[in-house]
C-alpha positions in Angstrom: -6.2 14.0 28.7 -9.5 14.1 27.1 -12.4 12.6 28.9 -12.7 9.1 27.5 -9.2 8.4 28.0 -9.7 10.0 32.0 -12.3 7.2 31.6 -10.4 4.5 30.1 -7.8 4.9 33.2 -10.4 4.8 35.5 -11.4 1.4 34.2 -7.5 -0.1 33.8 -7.0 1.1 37.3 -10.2 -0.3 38.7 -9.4 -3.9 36.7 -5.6 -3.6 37.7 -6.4 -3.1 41.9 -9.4 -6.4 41.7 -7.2 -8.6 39.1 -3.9 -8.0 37.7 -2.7 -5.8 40.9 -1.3 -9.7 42.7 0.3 -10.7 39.7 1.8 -8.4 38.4 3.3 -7.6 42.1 4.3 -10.9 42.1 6.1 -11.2 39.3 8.2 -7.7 40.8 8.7 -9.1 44.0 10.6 -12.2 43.0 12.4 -9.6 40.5 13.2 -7.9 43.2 14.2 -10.5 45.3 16.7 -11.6 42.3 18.2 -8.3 42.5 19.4 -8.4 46.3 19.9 -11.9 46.8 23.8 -11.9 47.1 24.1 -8.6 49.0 24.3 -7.9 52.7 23.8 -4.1 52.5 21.9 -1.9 50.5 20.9 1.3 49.6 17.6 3.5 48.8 18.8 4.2 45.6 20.1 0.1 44.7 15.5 0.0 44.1 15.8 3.6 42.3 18.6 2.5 39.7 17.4 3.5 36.0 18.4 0.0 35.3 15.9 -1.4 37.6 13.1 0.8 36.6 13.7 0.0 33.3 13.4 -4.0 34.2 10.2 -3.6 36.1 8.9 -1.5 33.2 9.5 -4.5 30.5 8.1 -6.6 33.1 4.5 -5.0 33.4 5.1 -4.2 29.2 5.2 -8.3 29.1 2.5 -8.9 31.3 -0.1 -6.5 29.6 0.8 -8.1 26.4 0.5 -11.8 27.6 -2.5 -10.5 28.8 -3.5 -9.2 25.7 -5.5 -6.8 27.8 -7.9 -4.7 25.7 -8.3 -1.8 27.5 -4.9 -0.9 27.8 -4.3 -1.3 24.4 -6.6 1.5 23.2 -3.8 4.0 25.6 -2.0 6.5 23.7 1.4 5.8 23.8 2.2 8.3 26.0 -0.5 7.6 28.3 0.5 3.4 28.9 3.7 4.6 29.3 2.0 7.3 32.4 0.2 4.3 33.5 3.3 1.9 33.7 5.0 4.2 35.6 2.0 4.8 38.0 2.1 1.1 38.6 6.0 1.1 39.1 5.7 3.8 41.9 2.8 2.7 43.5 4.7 -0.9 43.8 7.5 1.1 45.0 6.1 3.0 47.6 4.3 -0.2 49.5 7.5 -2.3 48.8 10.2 0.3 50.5 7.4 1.1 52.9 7.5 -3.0 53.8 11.1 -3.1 53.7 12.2 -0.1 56.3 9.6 -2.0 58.9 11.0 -5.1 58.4 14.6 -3.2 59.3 12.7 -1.8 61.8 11.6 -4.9 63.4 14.8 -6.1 62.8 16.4 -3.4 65.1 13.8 -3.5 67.7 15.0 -6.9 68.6 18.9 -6.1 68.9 
């Protein structure tokens, strides 16, 4: 990664945390919320499906192009697709982080 690019992420990830961070969380939350709606129990690895990785990826992939978000659009290829998946995992981490202390809650009060 060269230094303007290192610079150009540094920038995206700035703008993504102060504005696009809440809606583009959003928009995976209710995807998410789609996704387990009908079932009673679940598994780790239901949110870890290559299936559902794939889903959140078009998601953000729509969002940036709505967007029409100039910075990202100067990425290599291969670096968007780095930053997508940064975005993926960091959503994934606070959302499976929220979900085991709701459970947690949940079986405090049993």
């Amino acid at each position: 990664m060269t230094a303007n690019e290192h610079a150009l992420l540094i920038t995206i990830e700035a703008d993504y945390r102060s504005n696009h961070m809440y809606w583009i969380e959003r928009k995976l939350n209710k995807r998410f919320e789609r996704w387990f709606r009908n079932k009673t129990s679940y598994q780790i690895n239901d949110l870890l499906a290559e299936r559902q990785i794939h889903d959140l990826q078009v998601e953000i992939f729509a969002y940036y192009n709505k967007l029409d978000y100039e910075p990202v659009t100067r990425l290599s290829p291969a670096l968007y697709e780095k930053w997508i998946s940064t975005i993926i995992m960091g959503w994934l981490m606070r959302k499976s982080v929220s979900c085991w202390s709701k459970i947690k809650m949940a079986s405090a009060s049993v």
